[in-house]
Wavefront OBJ file of the C-alpha trace (Angstrom):
o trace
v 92.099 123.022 284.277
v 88.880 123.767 285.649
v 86.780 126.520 284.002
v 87.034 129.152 287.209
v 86.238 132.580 286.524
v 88.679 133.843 289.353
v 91.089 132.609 287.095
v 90.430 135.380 284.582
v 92.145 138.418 283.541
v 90.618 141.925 285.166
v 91.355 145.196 284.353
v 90.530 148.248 286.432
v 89.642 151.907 285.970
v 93.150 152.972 285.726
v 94.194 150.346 282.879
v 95.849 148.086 285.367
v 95.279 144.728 284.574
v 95.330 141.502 287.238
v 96.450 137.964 285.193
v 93.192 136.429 287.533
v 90.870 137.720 289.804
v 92.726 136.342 293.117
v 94.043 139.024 295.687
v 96.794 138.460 298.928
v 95.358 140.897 301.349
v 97.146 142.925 303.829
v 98.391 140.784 307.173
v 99.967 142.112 309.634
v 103.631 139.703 309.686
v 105.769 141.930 311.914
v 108.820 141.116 310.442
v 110.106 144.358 309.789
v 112.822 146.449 311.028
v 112.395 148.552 314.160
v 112.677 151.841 311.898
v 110.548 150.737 309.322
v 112.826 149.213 306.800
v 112.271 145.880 305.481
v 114.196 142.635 306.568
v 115.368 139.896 304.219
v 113.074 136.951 306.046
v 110.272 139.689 304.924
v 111.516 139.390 301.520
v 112.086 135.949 301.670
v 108.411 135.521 302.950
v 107.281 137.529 299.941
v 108.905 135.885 297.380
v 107.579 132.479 299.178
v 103.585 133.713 298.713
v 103.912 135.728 295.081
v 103.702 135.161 292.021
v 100.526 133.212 291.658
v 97.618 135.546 292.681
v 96.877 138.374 290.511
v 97.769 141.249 292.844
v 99.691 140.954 296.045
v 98.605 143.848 298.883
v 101.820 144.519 300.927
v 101.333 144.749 305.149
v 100.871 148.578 305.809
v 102.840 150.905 306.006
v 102.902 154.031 308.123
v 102.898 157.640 306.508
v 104.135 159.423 308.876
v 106.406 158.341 312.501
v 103.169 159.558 314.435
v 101.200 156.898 312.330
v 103.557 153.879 313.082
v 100.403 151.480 314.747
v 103.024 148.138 315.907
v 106.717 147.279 315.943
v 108.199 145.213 312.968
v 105.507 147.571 310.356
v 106.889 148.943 306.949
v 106.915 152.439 306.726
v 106.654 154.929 304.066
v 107.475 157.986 305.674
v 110.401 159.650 304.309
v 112.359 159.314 301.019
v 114.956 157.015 302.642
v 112.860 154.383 302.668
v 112.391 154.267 298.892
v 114.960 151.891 298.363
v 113.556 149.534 301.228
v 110.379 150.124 299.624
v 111.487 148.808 295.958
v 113.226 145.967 297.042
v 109.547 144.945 298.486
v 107.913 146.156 295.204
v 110.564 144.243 292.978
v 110.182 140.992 294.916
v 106.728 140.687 294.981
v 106.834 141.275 291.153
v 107.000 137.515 290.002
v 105.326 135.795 287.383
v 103.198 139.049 286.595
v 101.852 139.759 290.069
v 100.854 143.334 290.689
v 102.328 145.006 293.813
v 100.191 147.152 296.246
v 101.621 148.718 298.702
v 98.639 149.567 301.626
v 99.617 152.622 303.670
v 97.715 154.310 306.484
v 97.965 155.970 309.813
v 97.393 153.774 312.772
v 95.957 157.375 314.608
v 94.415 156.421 318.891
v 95.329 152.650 318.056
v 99.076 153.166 318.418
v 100.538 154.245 321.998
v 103.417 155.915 323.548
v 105.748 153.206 323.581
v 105.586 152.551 320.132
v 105.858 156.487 319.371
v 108.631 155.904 321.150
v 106.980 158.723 323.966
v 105.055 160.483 321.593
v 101.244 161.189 322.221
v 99.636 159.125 319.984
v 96.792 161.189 317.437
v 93.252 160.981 316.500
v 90.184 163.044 315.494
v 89.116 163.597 318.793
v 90.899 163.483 322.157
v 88.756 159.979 323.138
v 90.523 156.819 323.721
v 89.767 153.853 321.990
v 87.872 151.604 323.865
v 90.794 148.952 324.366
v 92.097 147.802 327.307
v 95.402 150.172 328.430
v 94.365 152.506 325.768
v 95.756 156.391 325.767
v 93.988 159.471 325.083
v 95.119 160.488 322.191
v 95.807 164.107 320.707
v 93.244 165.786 318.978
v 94.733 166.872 315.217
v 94.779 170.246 314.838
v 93.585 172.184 311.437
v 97.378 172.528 310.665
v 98.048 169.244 311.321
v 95.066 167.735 309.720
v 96.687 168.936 306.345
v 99.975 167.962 307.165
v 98.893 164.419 307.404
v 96.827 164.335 304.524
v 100.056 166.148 302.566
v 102.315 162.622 304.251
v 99.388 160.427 302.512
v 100.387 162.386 299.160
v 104.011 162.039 299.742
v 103.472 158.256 300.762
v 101.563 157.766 297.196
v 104.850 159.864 295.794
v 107.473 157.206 297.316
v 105.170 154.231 296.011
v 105.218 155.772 292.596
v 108.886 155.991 292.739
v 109.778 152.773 294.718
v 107.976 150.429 291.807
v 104.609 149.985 293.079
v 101.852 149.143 290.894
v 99.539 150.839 293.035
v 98.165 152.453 296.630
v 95.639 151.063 298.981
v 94.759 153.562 301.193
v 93.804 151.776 304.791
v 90.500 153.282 305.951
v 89.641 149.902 307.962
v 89.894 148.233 311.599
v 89.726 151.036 313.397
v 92.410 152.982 312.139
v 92.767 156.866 311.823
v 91.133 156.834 308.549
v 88.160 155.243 309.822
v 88.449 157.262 313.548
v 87.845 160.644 310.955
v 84.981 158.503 309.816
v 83.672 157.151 312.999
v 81.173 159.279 315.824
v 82.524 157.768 318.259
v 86.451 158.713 317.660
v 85.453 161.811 315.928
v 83.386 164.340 318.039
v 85.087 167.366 316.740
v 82.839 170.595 315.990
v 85.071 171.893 313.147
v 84.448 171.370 309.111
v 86.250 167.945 310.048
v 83.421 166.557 312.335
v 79.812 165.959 313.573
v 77.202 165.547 310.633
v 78.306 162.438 308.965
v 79.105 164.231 305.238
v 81.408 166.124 307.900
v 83.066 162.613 308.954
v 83.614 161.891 305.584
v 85.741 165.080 304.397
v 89.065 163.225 306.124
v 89.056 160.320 303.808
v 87.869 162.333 301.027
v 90.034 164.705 301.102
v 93.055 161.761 301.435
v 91.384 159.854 298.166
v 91.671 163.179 296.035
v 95.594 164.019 297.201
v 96.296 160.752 296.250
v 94.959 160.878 293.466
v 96.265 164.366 292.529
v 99.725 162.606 293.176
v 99.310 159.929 290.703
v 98.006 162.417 287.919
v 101.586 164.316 288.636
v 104.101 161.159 289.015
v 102.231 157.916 287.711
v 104.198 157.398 283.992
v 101.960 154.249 283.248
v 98.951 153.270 284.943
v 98.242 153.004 288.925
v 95.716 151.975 291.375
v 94.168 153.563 293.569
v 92.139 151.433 296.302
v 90.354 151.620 299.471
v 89.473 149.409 302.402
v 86.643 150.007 304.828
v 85.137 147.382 308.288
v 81.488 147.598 307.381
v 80.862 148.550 310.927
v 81.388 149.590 314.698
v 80.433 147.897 317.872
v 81.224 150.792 319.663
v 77.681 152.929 320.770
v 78.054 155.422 319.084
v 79.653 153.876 316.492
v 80.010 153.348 312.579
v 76.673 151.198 311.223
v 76.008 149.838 307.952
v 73.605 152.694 306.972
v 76.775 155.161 307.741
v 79.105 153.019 305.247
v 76.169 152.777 302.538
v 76.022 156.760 302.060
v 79.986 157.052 302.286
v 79.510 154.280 299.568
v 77.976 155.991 297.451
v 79.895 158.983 297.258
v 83.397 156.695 297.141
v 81.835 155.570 294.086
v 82.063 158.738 292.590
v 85.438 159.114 293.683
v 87.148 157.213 290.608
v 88.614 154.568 292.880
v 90.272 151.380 291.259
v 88.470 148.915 293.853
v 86.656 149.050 297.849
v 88.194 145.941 299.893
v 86.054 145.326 302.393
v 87.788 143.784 305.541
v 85.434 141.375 307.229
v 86.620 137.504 308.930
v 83.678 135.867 306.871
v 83.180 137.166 303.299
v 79.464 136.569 304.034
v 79.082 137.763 307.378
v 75.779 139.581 308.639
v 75.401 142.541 310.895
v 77.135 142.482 313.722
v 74.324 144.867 315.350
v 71.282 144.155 313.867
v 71.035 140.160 314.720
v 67.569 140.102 312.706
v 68.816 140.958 309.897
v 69.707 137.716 307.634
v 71.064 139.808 304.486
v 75.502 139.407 303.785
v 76.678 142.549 304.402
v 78.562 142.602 300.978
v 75.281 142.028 299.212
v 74.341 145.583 300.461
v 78.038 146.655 299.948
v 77.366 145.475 296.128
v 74.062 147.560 295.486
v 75.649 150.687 297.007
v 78.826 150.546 295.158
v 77.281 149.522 291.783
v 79.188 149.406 289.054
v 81.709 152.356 289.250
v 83.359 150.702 292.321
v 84.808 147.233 291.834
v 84.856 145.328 295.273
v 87.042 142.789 297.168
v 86.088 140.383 299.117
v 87.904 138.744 302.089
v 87.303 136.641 304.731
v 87.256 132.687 305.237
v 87.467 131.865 301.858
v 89.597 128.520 301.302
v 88.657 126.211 298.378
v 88.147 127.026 294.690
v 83.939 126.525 295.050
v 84.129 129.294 298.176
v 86.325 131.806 295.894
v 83.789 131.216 292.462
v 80.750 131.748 294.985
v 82.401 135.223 295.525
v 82.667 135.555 291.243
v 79.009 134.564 290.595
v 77.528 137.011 293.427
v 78.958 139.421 290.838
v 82.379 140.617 292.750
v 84.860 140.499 290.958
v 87.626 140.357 292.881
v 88.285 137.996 295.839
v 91.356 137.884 298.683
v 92.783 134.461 300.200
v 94.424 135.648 303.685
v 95.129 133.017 306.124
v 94.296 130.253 303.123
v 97.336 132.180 301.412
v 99.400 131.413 304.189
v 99.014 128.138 304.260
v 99.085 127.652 300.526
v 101.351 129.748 298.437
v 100.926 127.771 295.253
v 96.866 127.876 295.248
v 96.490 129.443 292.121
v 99.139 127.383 290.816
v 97.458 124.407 291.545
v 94.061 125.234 290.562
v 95.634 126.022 287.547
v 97.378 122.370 287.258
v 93.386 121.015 288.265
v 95.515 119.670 291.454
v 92.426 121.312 294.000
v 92.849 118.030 295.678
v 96.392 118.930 296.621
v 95.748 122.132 298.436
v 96.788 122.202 301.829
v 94.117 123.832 304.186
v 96.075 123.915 307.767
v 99.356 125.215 308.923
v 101.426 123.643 311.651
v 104.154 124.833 313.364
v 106.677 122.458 311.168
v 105.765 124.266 307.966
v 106.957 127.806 308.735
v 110.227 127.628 307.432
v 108.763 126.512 304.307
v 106.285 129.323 304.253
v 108.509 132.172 305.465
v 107.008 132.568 308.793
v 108.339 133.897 311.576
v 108.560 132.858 315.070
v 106.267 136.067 316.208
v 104.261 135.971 313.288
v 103.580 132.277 314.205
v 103.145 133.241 317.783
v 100.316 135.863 316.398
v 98.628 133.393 314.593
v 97.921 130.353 317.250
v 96.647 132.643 318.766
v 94.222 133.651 316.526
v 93.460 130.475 314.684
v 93.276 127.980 317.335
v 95.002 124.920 318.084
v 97.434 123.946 315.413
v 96.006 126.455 312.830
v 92.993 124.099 311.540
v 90.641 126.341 309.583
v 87.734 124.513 311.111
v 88.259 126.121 314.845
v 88.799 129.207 313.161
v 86.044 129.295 311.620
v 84.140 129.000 315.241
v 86.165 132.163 316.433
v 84.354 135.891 316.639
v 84.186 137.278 312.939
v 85.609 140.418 314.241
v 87.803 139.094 316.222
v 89.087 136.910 313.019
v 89.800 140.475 311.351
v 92.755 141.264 313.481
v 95.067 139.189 311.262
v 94.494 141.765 308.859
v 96.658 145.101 308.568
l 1 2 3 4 5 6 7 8 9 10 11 12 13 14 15 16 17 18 19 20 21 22 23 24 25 26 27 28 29 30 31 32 33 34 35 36 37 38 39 40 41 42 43 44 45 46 47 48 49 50 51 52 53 54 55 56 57 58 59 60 61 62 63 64 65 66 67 68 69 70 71 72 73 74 75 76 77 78 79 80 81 82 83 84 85 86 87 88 89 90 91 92 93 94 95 96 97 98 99 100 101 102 103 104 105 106 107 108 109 110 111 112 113 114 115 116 117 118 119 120 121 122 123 124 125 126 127 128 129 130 131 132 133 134 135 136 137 138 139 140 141 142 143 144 145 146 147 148 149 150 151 152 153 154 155 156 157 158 159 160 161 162 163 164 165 166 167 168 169 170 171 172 173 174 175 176 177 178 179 180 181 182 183 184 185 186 187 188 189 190 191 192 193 194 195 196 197 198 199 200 201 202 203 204 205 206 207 208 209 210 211 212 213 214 215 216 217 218 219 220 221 222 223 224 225 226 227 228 229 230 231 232 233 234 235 236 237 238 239 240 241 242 243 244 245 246 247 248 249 250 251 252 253 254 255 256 257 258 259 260 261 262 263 264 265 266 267 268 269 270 271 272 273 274 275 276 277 278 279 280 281 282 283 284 285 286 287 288 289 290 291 292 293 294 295 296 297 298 299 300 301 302 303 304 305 306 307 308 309 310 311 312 313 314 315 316 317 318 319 320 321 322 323 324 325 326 327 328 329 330 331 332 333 334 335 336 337 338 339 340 341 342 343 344 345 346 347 348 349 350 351 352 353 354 355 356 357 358 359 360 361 362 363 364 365 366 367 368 369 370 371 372 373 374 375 376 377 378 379 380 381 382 383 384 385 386 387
């Protein structure tokens, strides 16, 4: 077995500790239940992709039925889903693998239909800038709280349900990052305008969550994050905004910061000139009281140690994960040479997936799945696979 780093033991804040350093991120399978409950070809799928990465980070789940974002998504959002909940924790418990359940609100990027005629919600009354978005409803004070009280509660049904930990979902443009963003949020209140403003939303979420695991946790529990570096939108989120929220998360006593990007060492995506991987700057900022993850193209074991010696120590295989549930496995066996790198259309009854999860990704990852046209595809673009 090859002397890999990633294949190390890692122990967070909390106490938790990962057999290696390898991570299944978030991605969005759709194979739930139309009321949030989970199916047995999602369990199946789960117990298909576990059990050889060191932590396994579920699809998200909504908090509350306002925050539902697509049909076939998890939810967390009442006590009756508890047992749904820790038949997803249970089965992604194999061979040691930590279960994460990510949970957010999907806020503007959800619509009527799937609210099932409900106005969808957001910081401000501004629609996203999607084709066929809707304007969503501007949170009130009262229901500000009341949302970051269903964060709590979703942290509460975790604990309960098995989970070995949160991550709270403050990426891809959902209502997290909407409290965070000046272009969702253009509020006037103490929830809104100066950027330290922006950041009281998530903040506030982080410490209820945390207050919550203090109360219910019996053994140790994680607490994560994810961010998107940055906005396209003008005005938008840029990487000097998610530097100085950063540095305060830091401070926050969060297990880890995964940061979503399609390419783990992508650049700006507005400043072209600027040659610098964003999670190099992500790194300094964070220091060392805030563990990263990185995601995003990585495939074979040299790609995934590159990650290690940059000093993160913590790296996610998502669509490499799909194709190859026994990666860790392998490296383990020194079989590298064995890993399968592309995904055909044959294969998905091995791997658990889906007809419309299939459907979702051709049409993301180009003809036949090969990595190498994927690769060519939009970085953000890429990042849509991602919950």
């Amino acid at each position: 077995m090859a002397n890999y780093q990633f294949l190390q033991s890692y122990t967070f804040h909390s106490g938790v500790t990962l057999k290696n350093r390898i991570v299944i991120p978030p991605m969005t399978e759709t194979m739930s239940f139309h009321d949030g409950n989970v199916t047995s070809d999602e369990l199946n799928y789960f117990s298909i992709h576990t059990g050889g990465a060191g932590m396994f980070v579920t699809p998200v789940a909504n908090v509350n039925a306002l925050g539902k974002g697509f049909e076939g998504q998890l939810s967390v959002a009442a006590d009756e889903f508890i047992p749904s909940l820790s038949r997803v924790a249970h089965t992604i418990q194999q061979n040691g693998t930590k279960a994460i359940l990510q949970i957010f609100s999907a806020g503007r990027m959800s619509n009527s239909r799937i609210l099932r005629g409900e106005q969808p919600v957001s910081a401000s009354a501004i629609p996203a800038p999607r084709p066929h978005s809707e304007t969503p409803h501007a949170l009130t004070e009262t229901e500000i709280e009341q949302t970051i009280s269903d964060f709590g509660n979703a942290v509460r049904r975790a604990i309960i349900a098995g989970f070995d930990g949160v991550e709270l979902h403050g990426a891809n443009t959902y209502l997290l990052q909407q409290f965070f963003s000046p272009h969702s949020n253009q509020r006037t209140d103490r929830w809104g305008g100066s950027l330290a403003k922006r950041m009281l939303f998530p903040l506030a979420v982080i410490q209820c969550s945390q207050q919550v695991i203090a109360k219910y946790a019996t053994k140790p529990f994680l607490l994560g994050y994810r961010i998107s570096p940055e906005e396209v939108e003008q005005p938008g989120i840029r990487i000097a905004d998610t530097l100085a929220f950063i540095r305060v998360l830091r401070e926050q006593k969060l297990d880890y910061l995964h940061v979503s990007m399609g390419d783990a060492w992508r650049t700006s995506l507005n400043d072209k000139n600027d040659p610098q991987p964003l999670i190099e700057k992500i790194k300094a900022a964070a220091g060392t009281n805030l563990p990263l993850i990185s995601v995003g193209n990585l495939r074979t074991p040299a790609e995934v140690e590159k990650v290690m010696a940059a000093g993160i120590p913590l790296a996610a295989l998502g669509r490499e994960s799909l194709a190859e549930p026994h990666w860790v496995q392998k490296v383990q066996a020194g079989e590298a040479a064995q890993l399968r790198y592309q995904i055909s259309a044959a294969d998905c009854a091995e791997l658990g997936i889906q007809p419309p999860f299939w459907a979702f990704l051709s049409k993301l990852m180009g003809h036949h799945g090969n990595p190498d046209n994927q690769r060519q595809r939009d970085a953000q673009h890429l990042d849509k696979l991602f919950s």
